[in-house]
N, C-alpha and C positions, 0 to 999 in steps of 0.2 A: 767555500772557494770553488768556482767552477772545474770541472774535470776537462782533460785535456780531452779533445773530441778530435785529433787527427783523424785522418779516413773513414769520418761517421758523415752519418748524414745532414744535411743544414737542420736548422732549428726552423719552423717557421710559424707564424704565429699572427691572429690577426691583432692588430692593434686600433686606436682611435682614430688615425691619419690614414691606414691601406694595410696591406699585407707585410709584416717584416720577417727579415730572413737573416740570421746570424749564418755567414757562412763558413766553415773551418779552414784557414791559411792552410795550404800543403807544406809551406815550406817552416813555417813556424807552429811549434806543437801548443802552444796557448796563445794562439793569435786568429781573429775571427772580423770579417766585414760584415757589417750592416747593412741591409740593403732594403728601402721602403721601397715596394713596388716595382721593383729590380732596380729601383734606383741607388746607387752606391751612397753611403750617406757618413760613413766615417769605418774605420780601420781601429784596433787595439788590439795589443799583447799584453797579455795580461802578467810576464812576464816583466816586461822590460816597459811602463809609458812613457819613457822618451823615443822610443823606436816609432818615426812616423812613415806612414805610408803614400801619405796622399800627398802630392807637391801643395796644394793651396795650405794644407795646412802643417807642412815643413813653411813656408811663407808664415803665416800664421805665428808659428814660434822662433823664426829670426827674426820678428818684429817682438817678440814676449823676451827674446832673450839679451834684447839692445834698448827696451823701454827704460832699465834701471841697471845699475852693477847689480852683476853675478850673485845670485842666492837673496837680494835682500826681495821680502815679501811686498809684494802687489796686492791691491785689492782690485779685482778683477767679478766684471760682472758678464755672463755668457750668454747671449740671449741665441736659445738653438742649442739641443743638447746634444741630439744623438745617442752616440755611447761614450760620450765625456772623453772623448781622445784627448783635447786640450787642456779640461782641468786635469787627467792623470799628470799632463806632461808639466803643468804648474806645479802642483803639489808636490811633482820630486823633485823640478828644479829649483827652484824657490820654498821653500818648506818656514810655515809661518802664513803664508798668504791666505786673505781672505776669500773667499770665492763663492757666485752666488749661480747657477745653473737654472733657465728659465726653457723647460721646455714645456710646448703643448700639449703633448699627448703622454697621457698620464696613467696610459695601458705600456708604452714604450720605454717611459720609464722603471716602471714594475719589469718589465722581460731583462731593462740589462742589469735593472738591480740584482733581481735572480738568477743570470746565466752569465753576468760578465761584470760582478761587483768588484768596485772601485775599492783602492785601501779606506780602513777609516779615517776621517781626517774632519773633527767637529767645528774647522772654519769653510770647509765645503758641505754649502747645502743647494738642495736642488728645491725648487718651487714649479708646481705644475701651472701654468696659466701661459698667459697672450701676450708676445711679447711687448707691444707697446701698452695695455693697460699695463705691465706691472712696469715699466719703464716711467710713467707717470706718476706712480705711487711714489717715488723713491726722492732723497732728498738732494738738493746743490750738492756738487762736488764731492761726491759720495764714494764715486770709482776714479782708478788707474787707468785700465784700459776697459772698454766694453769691444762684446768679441760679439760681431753680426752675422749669426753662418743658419739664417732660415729658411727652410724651404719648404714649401706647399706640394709636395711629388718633387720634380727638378726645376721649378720656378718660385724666387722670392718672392714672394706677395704684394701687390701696388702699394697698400699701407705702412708697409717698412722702407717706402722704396724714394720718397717723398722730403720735401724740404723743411715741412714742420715734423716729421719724424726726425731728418737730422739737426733740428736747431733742442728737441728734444734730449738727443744724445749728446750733444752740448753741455747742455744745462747739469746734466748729471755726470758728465765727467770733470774732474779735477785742471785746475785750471792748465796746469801744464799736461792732463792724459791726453791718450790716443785712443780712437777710436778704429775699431779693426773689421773691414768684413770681406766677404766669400761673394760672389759674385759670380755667374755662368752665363756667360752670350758667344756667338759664334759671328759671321759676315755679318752684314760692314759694323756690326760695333754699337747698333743704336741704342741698344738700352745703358753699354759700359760708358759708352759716351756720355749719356744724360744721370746719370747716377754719379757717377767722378763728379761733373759741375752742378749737382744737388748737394754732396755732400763737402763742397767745396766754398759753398756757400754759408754754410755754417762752422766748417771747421778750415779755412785758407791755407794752413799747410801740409799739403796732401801729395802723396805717390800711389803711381800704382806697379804693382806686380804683377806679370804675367810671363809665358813663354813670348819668342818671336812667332812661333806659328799662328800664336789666337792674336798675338798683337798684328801681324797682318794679315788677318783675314783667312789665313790658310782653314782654318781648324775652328770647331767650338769646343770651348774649354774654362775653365777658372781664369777670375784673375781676382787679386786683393787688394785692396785700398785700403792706403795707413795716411788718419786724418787725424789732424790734432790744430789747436792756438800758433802753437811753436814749433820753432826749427826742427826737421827731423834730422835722424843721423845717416841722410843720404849715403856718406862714402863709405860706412861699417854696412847698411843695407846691401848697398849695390855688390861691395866685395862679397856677401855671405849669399846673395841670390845667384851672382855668377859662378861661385863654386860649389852653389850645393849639385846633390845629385841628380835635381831635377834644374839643369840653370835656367835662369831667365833673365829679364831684363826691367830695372825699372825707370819708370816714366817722370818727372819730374819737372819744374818750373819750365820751362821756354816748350820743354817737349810734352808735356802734359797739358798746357795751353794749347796748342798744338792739336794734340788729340780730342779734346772738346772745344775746341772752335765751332761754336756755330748749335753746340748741343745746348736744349733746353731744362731750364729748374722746373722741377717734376712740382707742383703744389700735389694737396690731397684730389682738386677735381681733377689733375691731370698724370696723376702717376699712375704707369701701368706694370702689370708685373713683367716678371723678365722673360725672354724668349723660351718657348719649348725647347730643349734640344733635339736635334734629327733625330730623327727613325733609327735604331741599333745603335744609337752614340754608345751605350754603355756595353752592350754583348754581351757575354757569359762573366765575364771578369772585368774587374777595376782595370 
């Protein structure tokens, strides 16, 4: 079990993707950020994994925690590890769930296995590889939700970004699942814009999450798209996004047209990855 590192120095370490940096919460005594390349990349307490940190992925589990009633198990496929913020936050609330963690870099996984392991739990397993070959390998209707939080430094890669990538996560999700991902663009919008009506294209009924600052333009920042066959549960969303601690607001039917009006389906010649973010966006701290 990792040792509480309060007022110790970060961990840092190179890995297969950049340089990573476990950094020690001050205000929580088993709580550490992740950070590749100072890039902020996920939050855990090792104490408590329902304690989230990051609003896209408090977003993230108000869409995990309204995909099924209360505690029944999900099978859930994560493509994008990090430090398993999200499967911890499955595994306690839903216990029973299936879960399958596909991350890249397989020196990154070795650091949080050894400085930030996860409970045991033998229907969570992690598999090192890429996320669209092992997304290919997998069979129809296989998963609940598929969780999309990959990033190359702080940009999604063109290849995940794409309309036969989304008809892909289709294919392997269950006929009534949803499909979930993490997203980062800033002014005017053009990649959140073209990715919403890429993935919308395969999966029709689609929201998205974000603050009002990054939805107008003020700010770059997250936002999340929850795409699925079927109805989502807009009015339990929109209640849990406006009063979490980070509120926001979601985008939907008239307004969500709206918002990609005019934006283009990304094929594979034509998807690009997503915007840099500015110079200091991240600073010393999350």
């Amino acid at each position: 079990m990792a040792r509480s590192r309060r007022g110790a120095d970060p961990i840092t370490e190179q890995v297969d993707t950049g340089v990573a940096e476990l950094r020690p919460d001050v205000d929580r005594p088993r709580a550490y950020t992740l950070l590749l390349d100072q890039a902020p990349q996920s939050h855990v307490d090792l104490d408590d994994p329902t304690y989230l940190d990051f609003e896209y992925v408090r977003r993230f589990a108000i869409a995990v925690d309204l995909a099924a009633p209360p505690g029944e198990p999900l099978r859930v496929l994560h493509l994008g590890g990090g430090a398993l913020t999200l499967p911890r936050y499955v595994s306690a609330t839903r216990p029973g769930s299936t879960q399958r963690v596909v991350e890249v870099d397989g020196a990154l996984v070795e650091l949080v296995r050894r400085e930030l392991p996860w409970a045991r739990d033998p229907r969570l397993k992690v598999r090192v590889g890429e996320a669209r070959e092992v997304l290919r390998s997998l069979p129809d209707a296989a998963y609940d939700l598929i969780v999309g939080d990959v990033f190359a430094g702080a940009r999604t890669p063109a290849h995940l970004s794409s309309v036969e990538f989304a008809h892909e996560v289709a294919r392997v999700l269950a006929p009534a699942g949803q499909y979930l991902v993490n997203m980062a663009d800033g002014p005017p919008l053009a990649y959140a814009r073209s990715l919403a009506a890429t993935v919308r294209a395969a999966l029709p009924r689609t929201c998205l999450i974000a603050d009002s600052g990054v939805l107008s333009g003020r700010r770059y920042g997250n936002l999340v798209l929850v795409a699925s066959r079927v109805d989502l549960p807009i009015p339990q969303l929109s209640r849990r996004v406006v009063g979490d601690w980070f509120p926001g607001r979601v985008l939907h039917d008239a307004e969500l047209r709206r918002f990609t009006s005019g934006a283009p389906v990304r094929d594979d010649a034509s998807a690009r990855p997503s915007n840099p973010p500015p110079s200091l966006t991240f600073g010393s701290t999350h």
